[in-house]
C-alpha positions in Angstrom: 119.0 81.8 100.9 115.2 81.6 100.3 113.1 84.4 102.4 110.1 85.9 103.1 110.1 89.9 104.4 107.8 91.2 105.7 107.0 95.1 107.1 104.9 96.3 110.1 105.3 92.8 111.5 105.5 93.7 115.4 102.1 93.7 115.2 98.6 93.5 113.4 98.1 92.1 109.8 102.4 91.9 109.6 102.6 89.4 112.5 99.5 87.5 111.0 101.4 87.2 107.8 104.7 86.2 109.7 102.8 83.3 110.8 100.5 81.9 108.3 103.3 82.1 106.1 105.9 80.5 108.3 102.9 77.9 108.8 102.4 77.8 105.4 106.1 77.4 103.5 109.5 77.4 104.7 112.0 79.7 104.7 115.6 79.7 105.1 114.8 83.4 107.1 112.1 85.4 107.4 113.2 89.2 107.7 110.7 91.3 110.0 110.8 94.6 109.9 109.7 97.3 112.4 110.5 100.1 115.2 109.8 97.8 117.8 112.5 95.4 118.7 110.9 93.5 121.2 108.2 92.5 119.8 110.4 91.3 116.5 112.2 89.4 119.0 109.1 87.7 120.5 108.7 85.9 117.3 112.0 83.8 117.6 110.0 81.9 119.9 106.4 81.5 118.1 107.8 80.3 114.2 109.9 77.3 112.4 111.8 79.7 110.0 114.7 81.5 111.9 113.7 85.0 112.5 115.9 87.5 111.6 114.6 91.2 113.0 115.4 94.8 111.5 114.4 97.6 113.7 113.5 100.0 110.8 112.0 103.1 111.0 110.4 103.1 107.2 109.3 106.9 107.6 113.0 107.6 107.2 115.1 106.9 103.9 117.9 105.9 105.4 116.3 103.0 106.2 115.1 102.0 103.4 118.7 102.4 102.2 120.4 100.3 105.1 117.3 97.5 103.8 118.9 97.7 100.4 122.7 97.9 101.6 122.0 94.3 103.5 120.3 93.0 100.3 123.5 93.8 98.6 125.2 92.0 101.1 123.3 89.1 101.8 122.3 88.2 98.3 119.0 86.5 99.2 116.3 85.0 97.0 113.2 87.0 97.9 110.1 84.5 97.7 107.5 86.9 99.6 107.3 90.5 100.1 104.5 91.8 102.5 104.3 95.5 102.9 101.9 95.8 105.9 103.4 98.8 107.4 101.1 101.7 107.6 98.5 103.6 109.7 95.8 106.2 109.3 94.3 109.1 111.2 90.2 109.9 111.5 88.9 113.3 112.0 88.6 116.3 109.5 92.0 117.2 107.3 92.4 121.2 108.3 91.7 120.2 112.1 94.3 117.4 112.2 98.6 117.7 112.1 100.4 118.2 109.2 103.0 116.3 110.0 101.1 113.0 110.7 99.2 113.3 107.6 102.6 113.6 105.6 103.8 110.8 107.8 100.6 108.2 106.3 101.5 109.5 102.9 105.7 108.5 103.2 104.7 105.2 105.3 101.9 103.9 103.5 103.2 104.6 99.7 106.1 106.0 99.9 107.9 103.3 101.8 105.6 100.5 100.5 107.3 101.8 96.9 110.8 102.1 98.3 110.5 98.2 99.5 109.3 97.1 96.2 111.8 98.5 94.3 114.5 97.5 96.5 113.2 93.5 96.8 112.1 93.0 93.2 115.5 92.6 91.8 116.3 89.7 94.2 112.9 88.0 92.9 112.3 85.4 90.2 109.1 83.2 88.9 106.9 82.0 91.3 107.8 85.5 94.0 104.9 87.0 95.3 104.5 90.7 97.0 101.4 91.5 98.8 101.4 94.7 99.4 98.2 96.1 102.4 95.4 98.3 101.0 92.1 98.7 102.3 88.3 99.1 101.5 88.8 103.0 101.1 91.2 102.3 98.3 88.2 102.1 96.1 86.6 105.3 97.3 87.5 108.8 98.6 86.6 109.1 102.0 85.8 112.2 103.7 87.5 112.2 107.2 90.3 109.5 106.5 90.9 111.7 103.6 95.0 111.3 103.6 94.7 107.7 104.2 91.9 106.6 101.7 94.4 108.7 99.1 97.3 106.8 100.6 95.2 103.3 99.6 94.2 103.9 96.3 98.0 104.6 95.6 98.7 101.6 96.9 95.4 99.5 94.9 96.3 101.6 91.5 100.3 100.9 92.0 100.4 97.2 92.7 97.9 96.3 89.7 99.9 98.6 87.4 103.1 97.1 88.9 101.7 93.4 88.5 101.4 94.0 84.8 105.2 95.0 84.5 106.3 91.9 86.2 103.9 89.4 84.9 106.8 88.0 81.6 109.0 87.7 85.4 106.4 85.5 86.7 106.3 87.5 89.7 102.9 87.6 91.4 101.5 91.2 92.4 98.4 91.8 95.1 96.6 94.2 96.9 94.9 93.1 100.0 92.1 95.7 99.9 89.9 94.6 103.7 87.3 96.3 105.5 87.6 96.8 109.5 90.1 94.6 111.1 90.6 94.7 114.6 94.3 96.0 115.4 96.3 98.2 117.4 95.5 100.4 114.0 92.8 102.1 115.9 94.6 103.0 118.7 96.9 105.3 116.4 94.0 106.3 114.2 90.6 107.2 116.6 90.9 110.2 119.2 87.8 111.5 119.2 84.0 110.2 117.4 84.5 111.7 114.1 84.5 108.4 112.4 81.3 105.7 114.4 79.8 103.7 112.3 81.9 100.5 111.6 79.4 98.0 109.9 81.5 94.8 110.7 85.0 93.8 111.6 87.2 90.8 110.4 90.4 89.5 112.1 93.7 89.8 111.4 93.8 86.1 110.4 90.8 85.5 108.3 92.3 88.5 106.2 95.4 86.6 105.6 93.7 83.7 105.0 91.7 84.6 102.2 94.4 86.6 100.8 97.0 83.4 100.8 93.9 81.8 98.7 93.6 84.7 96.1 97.2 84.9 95.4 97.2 81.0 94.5 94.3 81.8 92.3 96.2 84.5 90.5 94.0 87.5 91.8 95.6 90.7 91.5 93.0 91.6 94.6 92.2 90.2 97.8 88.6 91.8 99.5 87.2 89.6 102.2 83.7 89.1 102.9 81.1 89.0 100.4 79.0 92.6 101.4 82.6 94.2 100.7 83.2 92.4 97.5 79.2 93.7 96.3 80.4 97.1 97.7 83.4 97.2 95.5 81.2 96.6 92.4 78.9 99.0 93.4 81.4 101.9 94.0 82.5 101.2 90.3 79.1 102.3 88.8 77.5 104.8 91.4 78.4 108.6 91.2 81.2 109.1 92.9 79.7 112.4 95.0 76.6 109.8 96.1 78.7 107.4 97.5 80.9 110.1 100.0 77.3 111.4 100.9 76.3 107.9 102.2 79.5 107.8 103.9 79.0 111.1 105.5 75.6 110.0 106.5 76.4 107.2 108.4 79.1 109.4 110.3 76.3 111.6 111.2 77.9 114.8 109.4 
């Protein structure tokens, strides 16, 4: 049985990658994974690949271990895995929940982790995992402190990770965007701590390009080309210059 899985795919850059890849390829199933059911459910209806949802909660480990235990069951052939679970919180660290911020830290790396190292034995040559960072892996960023960190774990572990399954032929990539418009803000913004957003994408042209760069062999994916010159330049400017800029356009 050929499948894709993919995480967070109730909604945002998951269900984008449910269907440009169903679109795309076919699968024998394509596993979806998230807390909510009916909106797993939903996309019975909208693909060609049978659908086969798993209400997971990936903050806990038990799932993560009932995801494994039906791998060891079903004994699939894992062409894609896209970890696009995750979410982020703006305002300053000692002002905001503890909990929450240890909650971005176990879904965004943690569990992204978890699902690689559970899926990659069921891969072969020509598997691909795409795994959801953002333009803040690149960079600390003051005020989405916990989830910039939680980014540049995910950027620094998927290229590291590429290079130990490269003899595989399995295909590593970190799709690193800028501002996307999701239901990620919705979690993420209570207040104006963070306002200036210089541009936003959608969830589809994201996929898009990253779909391209993983058939070109990139081990990164960074839409748009003022994010691709700001990458560059965050390699070579001092790393205390760049968070002042930031600040500065938060008005802090």
């Amino acid at each position: 049985m050929n499948i894709a899985v993919i995480t967070g795919a109730s909604s945002g850059m998951g269900r984008e990658f449910v269907f440009a890849l169903d679109k795309e390829e076919r699968f024998d199933e394509i596993w979806v994974i998230a807390r909510r059911g009916q909106r797993l459910e939903e996309l019975k209806t909208k693909c060609r690949a049978p659908i086969r949802p798993l209400v997971l909660d990936l903050l806990k480990r038990e799932s993560l271990e009932t995801y494994g235990a039906l791998l060891e069951q079903e004994r699939p052939h894992i062409a894609v895995l896209v970890n696009a679970a995750g979410f982020g919180l703006f305002g300053t660290f000692t002002e905001m929940d503890r909990d929450e911020q240890l909650d971005i830290i176990d879904l965004n790396s943690r569990a992204l982790t978890g699902m690689c190292h559970l899926s990659i034995p069921y891969m072969s040559a020509g598997s691909r995992i795409y795994n959801m960072g953002s333009m803040s892996s690149w960079q600390p960023v003051p005020y989405i402190n916990v989830y910039g960190a939680s980014k540049a774990y995910v950027l620094s572990f998927s290229r590291a990770l590429g290079v130990e399954v490269k003899d595989r032929g399995i295909r590593v990539m970190a799709v690193c965007p800028g501002w996307i418009k999701t239901e990620f803000f919705d979690h993420a913004v209570h207040d104006d701590t963070i306002r200036y957003y210089n541009r936003f994408y959608m969830p589809e042209q994201v996929v898009a390009k990253a779909l391209r760069d993983m058939k070109k062999g990139k081990a990164t994916s960074v839409l748009g080309l003022p994010e691709r010159l700001q990458v560059q330049l965050v390699k070579h400017l001092p790393t205390s210059f760049i968070m002042k800029t930031w600040c500065k356009q938060q008005g802090k």
